[in-house]
LUMKOLKE-829559 format. One record per residue (C-alpha): x, y, z; residue in one letter. Coordinates in steps of 0.02 Angstrom, whole numbers, plus 50000, padded with zeros to 5 digits. Example, Ala and Ser with C-alpha at 12.3 -4.5 7.8 and 13.67 -1.06 7.14 Angstrom:
% residues 2
506154977550390A/506844994750357S/
END
This chain:
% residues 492
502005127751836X/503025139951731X/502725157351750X/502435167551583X/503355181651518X/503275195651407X/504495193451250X/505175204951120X/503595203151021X/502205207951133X/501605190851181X/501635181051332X/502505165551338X/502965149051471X/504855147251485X/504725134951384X/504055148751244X/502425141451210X/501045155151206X/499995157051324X/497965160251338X/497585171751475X/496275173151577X/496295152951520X/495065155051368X/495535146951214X/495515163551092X/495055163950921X/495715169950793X/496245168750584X/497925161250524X/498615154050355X/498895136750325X/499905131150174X/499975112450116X/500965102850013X/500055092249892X/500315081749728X/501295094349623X/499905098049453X/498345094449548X/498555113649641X/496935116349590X/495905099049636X/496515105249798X/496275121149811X/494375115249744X/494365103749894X/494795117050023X/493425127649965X/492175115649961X/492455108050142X/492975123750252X/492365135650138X/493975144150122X/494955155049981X/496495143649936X/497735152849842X/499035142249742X/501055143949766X/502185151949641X/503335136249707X/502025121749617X/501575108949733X/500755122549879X/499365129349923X/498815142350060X/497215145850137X/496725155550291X/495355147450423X/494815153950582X/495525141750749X/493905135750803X/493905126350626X/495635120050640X/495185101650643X/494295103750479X/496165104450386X/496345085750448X/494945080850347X/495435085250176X/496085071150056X/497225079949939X/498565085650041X/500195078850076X/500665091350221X/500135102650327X/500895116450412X/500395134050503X/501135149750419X/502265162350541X/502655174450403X/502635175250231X/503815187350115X/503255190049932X/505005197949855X/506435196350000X/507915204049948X/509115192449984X/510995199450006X/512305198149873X/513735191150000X/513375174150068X/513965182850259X/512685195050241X/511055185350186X/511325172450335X/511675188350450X/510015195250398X/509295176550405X/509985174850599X/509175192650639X/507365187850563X/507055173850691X/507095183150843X/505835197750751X/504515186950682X/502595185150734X/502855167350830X/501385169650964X/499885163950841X/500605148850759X/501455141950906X/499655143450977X/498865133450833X/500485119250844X/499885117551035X/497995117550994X/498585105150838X/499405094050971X/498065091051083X/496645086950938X/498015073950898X/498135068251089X/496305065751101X/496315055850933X/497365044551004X/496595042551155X/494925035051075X/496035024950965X/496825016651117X/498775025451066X/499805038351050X/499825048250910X/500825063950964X/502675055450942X/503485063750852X/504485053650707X/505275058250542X/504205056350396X/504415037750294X/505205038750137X/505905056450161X/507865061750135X/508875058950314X/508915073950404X/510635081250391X/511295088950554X/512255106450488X/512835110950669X/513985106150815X/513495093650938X/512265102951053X/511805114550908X/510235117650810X/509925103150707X/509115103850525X/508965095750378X/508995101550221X/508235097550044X/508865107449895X/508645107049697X/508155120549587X/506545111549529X/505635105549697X/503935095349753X/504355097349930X/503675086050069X/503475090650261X/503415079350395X/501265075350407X/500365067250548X/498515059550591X/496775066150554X/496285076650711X/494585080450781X/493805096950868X/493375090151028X/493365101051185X/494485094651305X/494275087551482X/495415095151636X/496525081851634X/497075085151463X/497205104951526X/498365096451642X/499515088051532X/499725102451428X/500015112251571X/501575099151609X/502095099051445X/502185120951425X/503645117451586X/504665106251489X/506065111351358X/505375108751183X/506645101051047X/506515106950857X/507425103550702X/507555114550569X/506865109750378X/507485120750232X/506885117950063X/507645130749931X/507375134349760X/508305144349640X/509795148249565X/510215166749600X/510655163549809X/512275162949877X/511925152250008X/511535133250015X/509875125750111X/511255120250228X/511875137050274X/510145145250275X/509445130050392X/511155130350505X/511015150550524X/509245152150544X/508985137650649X/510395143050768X/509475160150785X/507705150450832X/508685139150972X/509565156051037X/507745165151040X/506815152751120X/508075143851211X/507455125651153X/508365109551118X/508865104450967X/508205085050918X/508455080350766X/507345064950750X/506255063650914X/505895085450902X/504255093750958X/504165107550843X/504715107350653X/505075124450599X/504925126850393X/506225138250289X/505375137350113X/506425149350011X/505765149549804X/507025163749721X/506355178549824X/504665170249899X/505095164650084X/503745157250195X/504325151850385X/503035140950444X/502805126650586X/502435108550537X/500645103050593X/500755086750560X/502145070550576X/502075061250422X/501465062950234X/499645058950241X/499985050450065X/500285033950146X/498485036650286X/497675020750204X/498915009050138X/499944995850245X/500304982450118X/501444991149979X/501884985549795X/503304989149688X/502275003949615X/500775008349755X/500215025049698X/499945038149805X/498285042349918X/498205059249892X/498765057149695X/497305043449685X/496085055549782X/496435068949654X/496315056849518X/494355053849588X/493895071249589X/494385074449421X/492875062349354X/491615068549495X/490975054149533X/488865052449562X/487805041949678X/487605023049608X/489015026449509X/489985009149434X/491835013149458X/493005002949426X/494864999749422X/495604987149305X/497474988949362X/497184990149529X/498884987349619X/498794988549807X/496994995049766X/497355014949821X/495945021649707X/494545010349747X/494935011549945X/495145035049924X/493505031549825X/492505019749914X/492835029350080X/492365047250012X/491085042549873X/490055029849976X/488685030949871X/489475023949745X/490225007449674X/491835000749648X/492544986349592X/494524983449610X/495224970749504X/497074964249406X/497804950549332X/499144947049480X/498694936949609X/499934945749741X/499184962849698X/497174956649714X/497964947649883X/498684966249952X/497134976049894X/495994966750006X/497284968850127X/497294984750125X/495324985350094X/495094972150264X/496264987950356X/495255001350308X/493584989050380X/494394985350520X/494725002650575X/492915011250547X/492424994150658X/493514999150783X/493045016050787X/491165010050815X/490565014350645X/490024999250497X/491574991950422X/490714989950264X/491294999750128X/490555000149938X/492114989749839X/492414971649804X/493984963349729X/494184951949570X/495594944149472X/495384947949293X/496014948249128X/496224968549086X/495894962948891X/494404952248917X/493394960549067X/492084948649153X/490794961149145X/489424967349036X/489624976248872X/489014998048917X/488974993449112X/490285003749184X/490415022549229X/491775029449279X/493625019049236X/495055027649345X/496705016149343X/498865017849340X/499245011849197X/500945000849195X/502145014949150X/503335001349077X/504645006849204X/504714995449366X/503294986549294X/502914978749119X/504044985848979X/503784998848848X/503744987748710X/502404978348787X/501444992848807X/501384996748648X/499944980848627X/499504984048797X/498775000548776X/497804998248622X/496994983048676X/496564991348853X/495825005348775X/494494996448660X/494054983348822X/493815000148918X/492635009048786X/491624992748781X/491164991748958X/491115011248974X/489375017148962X/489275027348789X/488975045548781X/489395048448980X/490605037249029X/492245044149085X/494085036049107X/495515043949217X/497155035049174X/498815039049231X/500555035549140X/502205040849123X/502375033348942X/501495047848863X/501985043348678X/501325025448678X/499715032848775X/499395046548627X/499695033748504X/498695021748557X/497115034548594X/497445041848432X/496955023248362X/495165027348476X/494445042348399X/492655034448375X/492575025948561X/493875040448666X/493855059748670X/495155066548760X/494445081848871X/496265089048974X/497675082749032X/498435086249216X/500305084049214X/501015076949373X/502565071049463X/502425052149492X/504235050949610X/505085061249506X/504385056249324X/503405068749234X/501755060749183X/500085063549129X/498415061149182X/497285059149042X/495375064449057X/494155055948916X/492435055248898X/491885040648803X/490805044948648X/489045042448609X/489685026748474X/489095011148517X/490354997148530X/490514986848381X/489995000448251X/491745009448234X/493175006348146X/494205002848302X/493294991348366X/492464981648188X/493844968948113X/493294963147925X/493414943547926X/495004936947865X/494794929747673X/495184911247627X/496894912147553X/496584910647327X/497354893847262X/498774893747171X/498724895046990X/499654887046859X/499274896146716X/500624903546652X/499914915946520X/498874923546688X/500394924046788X/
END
């Protein structure tokens, strides 16, 4: 058992630096929680937050953040919300730091921060993070507190000696940054065996790495020097180990031009990925396709459906969170029905296996997107990625494509309320093509978006009170018998 001391701060800590409770009560008290989540949809989130903790949520200058303080005794709320890539618990936060002109002197000033900054609370909240995580995994029969770099994310880049303080780095002067995310975690008071383990844990050595994501143009430093420097002072000040892939704590150096937020990870890997294990060429994300949802506010008995389905990421975000509704899932390739009910049989499995009913409101079809099997004003809500023409399809296809998809989807869209969601990158052929759809399509907004690194649009329409068959874009005038030649010459 490690015996706590007072540090610089005021705090009490094991030797291994981990705050400690006394008197053994859990205390609590407020702290900030920023999130990274689909960079346009700032405010879908920041709607989300407030609607399920009933917290503020302030948006980023950086785009792609939000922040939002909670109390700790509603910590395991933040695990429950759908639009967020990544979470992580704020240390200190610095509106307008005057960074140094000389490159020597910013990382001096950088290496002198770490040892005077307010660690006690969010250290607190990472241990009180971990074991809601440890309990999670003990009902789901594993162990979800390894740590493990985040899939998909740039290699960490070590910018120290062997034995150093390890980081990694991500720099560009435009950013949608990602943090390494983990599970959902539940508030569940824990047993004195747990006590225990946490106990052995605060006498152990903790490893870190060191994450720097920097925008701007005006520094004179690189991410690399301002990860290498910093995290060099946070190994010196806490005396941990530095680990860059199997690390306990992930401490966050967001630097926007003179915003700088330190913060420590709360979670392992992008919660983008929570619900799909059976990937296409183009699987959209979970959080994108949740935001996507909430943008059409879906109603009990809704009919929602997805007519490019893919790996089926919409209908599975909405068919978990809007139960009350329906959705159908459906496209014309066989392998991507085949992975959406996959990924749809995963998602049942798991709720079985929890002890809750695997059913969930969705079945899967294979269709023809231009000639839907279903009934003419029967659908509500249409929420789909269209082919951006990219990795999938071409643009010259889509220029038939999205005329034709458009006057099926007005058809079995319910006039006068019926809504349609669509995503794509090819924004021209899309504005054409709904230009051609004035009598069935309005267009309401538009949320642009970063779809892995394309800038595209998310196009909200409401479908118009027209019936189909009665407009121009939908009424063809039959094609007249071609005249018979004529042989009179004086006519000709």
């Amino acid at each position: 058992m490690s015996t706590p001391n007072e540090s610089s701060d005021g705090n009490l800590y094991t030797e291994a630096n981990i705050p400690v409770n006394v008197g053994g009560k859990l205390s609590v008290f407020t702290v900030t929680i920023g999130a990274t989540v689909p960079t346009g949809f700032e405010h879908t989130a920041a709607e989300e937050v407030g609607e399920k903790i009933e917290a503020d949520a302030r948006i980023s200058k950086d785009r792609g953040r939000i922040y939002f303080q909670i109390s700790t005794d509603k910590l395991h709320l933040v695990h429950h919300l759908k639009s967020v890539d990544n979470l992580f618990v704020i240390v200190k936060e610095f509106d307008n730091y005057q960074f140094k002109d000389s490159k020597e002197e910013a990382m001096s000033d950088l290496q002198q921060l770490a040892s005077q900054l307010p660690w006690a609370n969010a250290l607190e909240v990472w241990r009180m993070n971990n074991s809601l995580k440890k309990r999670r995994g003990r009902r789901r029969g594993g162990n979800a507190t390894k740590p493990k770099p985040a899939k998909g994310e740039d290699a960490p880049v070590p910018a120290m000696g062997e034995g150093d303080a390890v980081v990694t780095t991500t720099e560009k002067v435009q950013q949608d940054p990602d943090a390494p995310q983990g599970e959902e975690g539940e508030g569940v008071r824990g047993s004195s065996q747990e006590e225990e383990e946490l106990e052995d844990e605060a006498s152990k050595p903790l490893k870190f790495r060191v994450t720097c994501n920097r925008a701007g143009d005006k520094h004179s430093f690189t991410s690399n020097d301002a990860a290498r420097d910093f995290g060099g002072a946070v190994q010196e000040f806490f005396q941990w180990k530095a680990d860059m892939t199997k690390f306990d704590v992930e401490v966050l150096l967001n630097i926007h031009n003179s915003e700088v937020v330190i913060g420590i990870a709360l979670t392992e890997e992008s919660l983008h990925r929570r619900n799909i294990t059976h990937f296409g060429p183009t699987t959209l994300r979970s959080t994108l396709a949740y935001g996507m949802l909430r943008l059409c506010k879906p109603q009990v008995s809704d009919v929602i459906i997805d007519p490019m389905c893919g790996t089926g990421a919409i209908p599975v975000e909405g068919s978990i969170e809007w139960q009350h509704s329906f959705f159908i899932a459906g496209d014309n390739n066989d392998m991507a029905v085949s992975r959406t009910v996959n990924n749809i049989n995963h998602i049942q499995k798991k709720k079985q296996d929890g002890g809750s009913a695997p059913g969930l409101p969705v079945d899967t079809v294979q269709w023809d997107l231009c000639h839907l099997p279903m009934r003419t004003n029967s659908v509500d809500i249409i929420v789909t990625d269209m082919p951006f023409g990219k990795r999938m399809g071409s643009r010259k296809k889509n220029w038939d494509l999205y005329p034709s998809c458009l006057r099926e989807m007005a058809r079995v869209c319910r006039p006068g309320t019926g809504k349609a969601v669509l995503l794509t990158q090819d924004k021209k052929c899309f504005s054409k093509a709904l230009s051609r759809m004035g009598g069935l399509w309005r267009k309401v907004h538009t949320v642009w978006v970063n779809v892995g690194g394309l800038h595209a649009g998310v196009f909200v329409l409401k479908r118009t009170a027209s019936d189909y068959g009665t407009t121009p874009e939908d009424v063809r005038p039959p094609r007249e018998a071609p005249e018979a030649p004529n042989n009179n010459k004086e006519e000709q």
